[in-house]
N, C-alpha and C positions, 0 to 999 in steps of 0.2 A: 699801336697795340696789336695789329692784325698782323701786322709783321712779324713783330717776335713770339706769337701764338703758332703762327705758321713756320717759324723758324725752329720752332721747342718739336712743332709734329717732326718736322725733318731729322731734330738729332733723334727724336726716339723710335723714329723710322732708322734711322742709320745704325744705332745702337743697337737695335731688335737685330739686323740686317747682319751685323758685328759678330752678334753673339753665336747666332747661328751658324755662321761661318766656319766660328772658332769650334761648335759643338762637333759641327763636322766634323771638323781638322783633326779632332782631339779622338776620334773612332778611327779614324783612317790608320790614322800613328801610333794606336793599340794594338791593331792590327799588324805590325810590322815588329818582331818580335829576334829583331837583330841586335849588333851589338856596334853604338855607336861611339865613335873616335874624335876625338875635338883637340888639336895639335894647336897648344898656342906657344908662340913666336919662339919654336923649334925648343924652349924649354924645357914644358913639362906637357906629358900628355894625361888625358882625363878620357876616360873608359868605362862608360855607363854599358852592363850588361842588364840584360832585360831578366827581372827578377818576379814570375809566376806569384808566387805567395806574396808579396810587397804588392803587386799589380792586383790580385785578390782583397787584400785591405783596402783599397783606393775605391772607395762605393760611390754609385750615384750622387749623394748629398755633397760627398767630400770632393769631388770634384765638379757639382754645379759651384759650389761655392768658390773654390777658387777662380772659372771662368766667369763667375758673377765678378767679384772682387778687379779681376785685372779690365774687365769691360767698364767697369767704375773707374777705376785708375787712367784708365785710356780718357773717357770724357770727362773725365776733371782733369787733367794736363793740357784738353782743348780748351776748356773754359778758364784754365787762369792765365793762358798764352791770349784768351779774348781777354782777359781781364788788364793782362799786362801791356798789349799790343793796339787794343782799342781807341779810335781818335776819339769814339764818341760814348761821353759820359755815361748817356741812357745804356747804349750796351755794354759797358763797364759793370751798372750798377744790377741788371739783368744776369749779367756773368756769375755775379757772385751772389746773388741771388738763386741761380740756379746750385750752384755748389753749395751752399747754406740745405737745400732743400736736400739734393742728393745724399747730404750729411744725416739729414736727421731721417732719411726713408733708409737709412742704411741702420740707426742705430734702433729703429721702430721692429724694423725685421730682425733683427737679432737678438733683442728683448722678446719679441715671442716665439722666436723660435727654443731660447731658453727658457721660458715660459711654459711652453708646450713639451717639452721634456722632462720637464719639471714635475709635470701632470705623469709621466712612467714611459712615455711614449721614446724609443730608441735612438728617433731623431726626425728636422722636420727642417722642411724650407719653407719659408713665406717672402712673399713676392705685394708689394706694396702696393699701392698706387693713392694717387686721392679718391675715385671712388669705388675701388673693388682691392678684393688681397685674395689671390689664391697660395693656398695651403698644399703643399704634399706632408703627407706624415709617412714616416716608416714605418706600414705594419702590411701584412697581407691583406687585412680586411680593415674594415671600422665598423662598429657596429653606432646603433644611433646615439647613446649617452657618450662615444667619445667623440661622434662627431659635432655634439653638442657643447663637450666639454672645448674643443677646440675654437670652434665661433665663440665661446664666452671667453676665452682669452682675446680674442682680436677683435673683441666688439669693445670689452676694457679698455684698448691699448688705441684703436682707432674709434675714427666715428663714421666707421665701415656698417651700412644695416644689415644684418644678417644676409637678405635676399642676396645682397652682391659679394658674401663672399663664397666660395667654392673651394672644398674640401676633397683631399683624395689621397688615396693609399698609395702607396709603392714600396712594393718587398727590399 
């Protein structure tokens, strides 16, 4: 049991590690406002110009969310590669046990983040766990009845206590 508790810190040590990587990666290559050429097998060529206003639509949320999404993707392709490739049972049944879990922290956060927009709010991330959820919501400020209104969605939806969850704005 110590084993695979201590193997879970490591992928979400690794995952955390992943993500940030990639958050970098993804400012670096904002930054780089050229025009890039991808020539496949002397066919056809594919010529992505870098488009200001398209690059202006692409907000914060919209693109945690896709680097959420592919960092999910990434460790569910290791865990059914454990699932597939596993000699031993226990970490077979572990494997998909983890992806089961993955599955439904994915569809927990996305019910309140529909949820929480639903409330008027422009748009919102929430970020799971077993015992804490932090929230961003899209607004400049919050005052305290939305930030109230928000923990009463995710206090419905988990059995998150108020105290652990944490709320917060971004324009």
């Amino acid at each position: 049991m110590f084993i695979v508790i201590n193997s879970l810190k490591k992928w979400s040590l690794v995952c955390f590690c992943l993500l940030l990587v990639m958050m970098i990666s993804s400012m670096v290559l904002k930054e780089h406002q050229e025009q890039v050429k991808a020539d496949k097998s002397n066919a056809m060529q594919v010529v992505k110009v870098f488009d200001p206003e398209i690059q202006a639509k692409i907000d914060f949320f919209t693109e945690y969310r896709l680097e959420r999404d592919k960092l999910r993707s990434e460790h569910s392709d290791l865990l059914r590669d454990t699932i597939k490739n596993s000699s031993s049972e226990e970490d077979r049944h572990n494997a998909q046990e983890n992806v089961m879990k993955m599955v439904q922290e994915k569809q927990r956060e996305t019910e309140m983040e529909n949820l929480i927009k639903a409330k008027g709010f422009a748009d919102a991330l929430v970020f799971y766990r077993e015992n804490s959820v932090n929230a961003i919501v899209k607004a400049n400020t919050l005052t305290k009845d939305e930030v109230i209104q928000v923990a009463d969605v995710i206090c419905r939806m988990t059995s998150v206590k108020q105290e652990d969850i944490t709320i917060s704005a971004k324009p």
